[in-house]
C-alpha positions as CSV (number, residue, x, y, z in Angstrom):
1,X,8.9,2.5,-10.9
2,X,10.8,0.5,-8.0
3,X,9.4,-2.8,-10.2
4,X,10.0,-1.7,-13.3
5,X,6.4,-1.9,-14.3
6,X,4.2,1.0,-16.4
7,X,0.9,1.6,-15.2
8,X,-1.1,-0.9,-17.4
9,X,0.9,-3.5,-16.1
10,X,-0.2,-3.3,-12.5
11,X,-3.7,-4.6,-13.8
12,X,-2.7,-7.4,-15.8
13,X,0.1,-8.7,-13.4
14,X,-2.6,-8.1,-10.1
15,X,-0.7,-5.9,-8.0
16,X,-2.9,-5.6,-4.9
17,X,-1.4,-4.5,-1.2
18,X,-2.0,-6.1,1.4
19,X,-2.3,-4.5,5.7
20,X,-2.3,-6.8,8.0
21,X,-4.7,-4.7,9.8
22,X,-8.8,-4.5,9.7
23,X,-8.5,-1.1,8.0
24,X,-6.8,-0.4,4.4
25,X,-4.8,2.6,5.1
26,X,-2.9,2.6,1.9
27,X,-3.6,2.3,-1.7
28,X,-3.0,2.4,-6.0
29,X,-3.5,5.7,-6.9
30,X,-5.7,4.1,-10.2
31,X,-4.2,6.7,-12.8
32,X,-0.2,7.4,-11.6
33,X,0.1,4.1,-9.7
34,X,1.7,6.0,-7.3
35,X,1.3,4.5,-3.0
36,X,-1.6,6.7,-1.2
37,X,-3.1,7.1,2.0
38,X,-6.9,5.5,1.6
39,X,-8.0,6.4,4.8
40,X,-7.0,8.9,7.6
41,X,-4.2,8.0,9.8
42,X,-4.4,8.4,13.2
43,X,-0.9,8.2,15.1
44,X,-2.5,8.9,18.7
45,X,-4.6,6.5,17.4
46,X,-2.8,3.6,16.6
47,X,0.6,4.1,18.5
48,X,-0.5,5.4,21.7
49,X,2.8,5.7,23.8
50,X,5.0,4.3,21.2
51,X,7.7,6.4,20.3
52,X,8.3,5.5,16.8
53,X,4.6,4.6,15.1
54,X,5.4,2.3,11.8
55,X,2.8,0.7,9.6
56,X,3.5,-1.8,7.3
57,X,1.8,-3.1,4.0
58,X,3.2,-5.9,1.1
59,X,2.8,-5.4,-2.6
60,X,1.5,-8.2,-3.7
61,X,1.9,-9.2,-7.6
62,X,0.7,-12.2,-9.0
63,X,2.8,-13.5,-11.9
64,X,6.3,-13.8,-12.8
65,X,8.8,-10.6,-12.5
């Protein structure tokens, strides 16, 4: 919605995201289009002793907007 995009564009304009991490946490939700979690997050995890845990991903689209 943010982009201004319906659903069969995201396809055709090759919307991808993109962690900068070895693991994919988020995702397309295929059928809404809607930003997901793709795999379990793990704040211990990841963020130890840091008080404020953030993880970042880019939306890639190819194309012109």
């Amino acid at each position: 919605k943010d982009l201004a995009l319906q659903l069969p564009a995201l396809g055709e304009r090759g919307v991808r995201l993109f962690d900068r991490g070895r693991t994919q946490y988020f995702a397309l939700h295929g059928k809404t289009g809607h930003l997901v979690t793709a795999e379990r997050i793990d704040r211990e995890e990841l963020c130890r002793l840091v008080e404020k845990c953030v993880l970042r991903c880019e939306v890639i689209v190819e194309g012109e907007m």
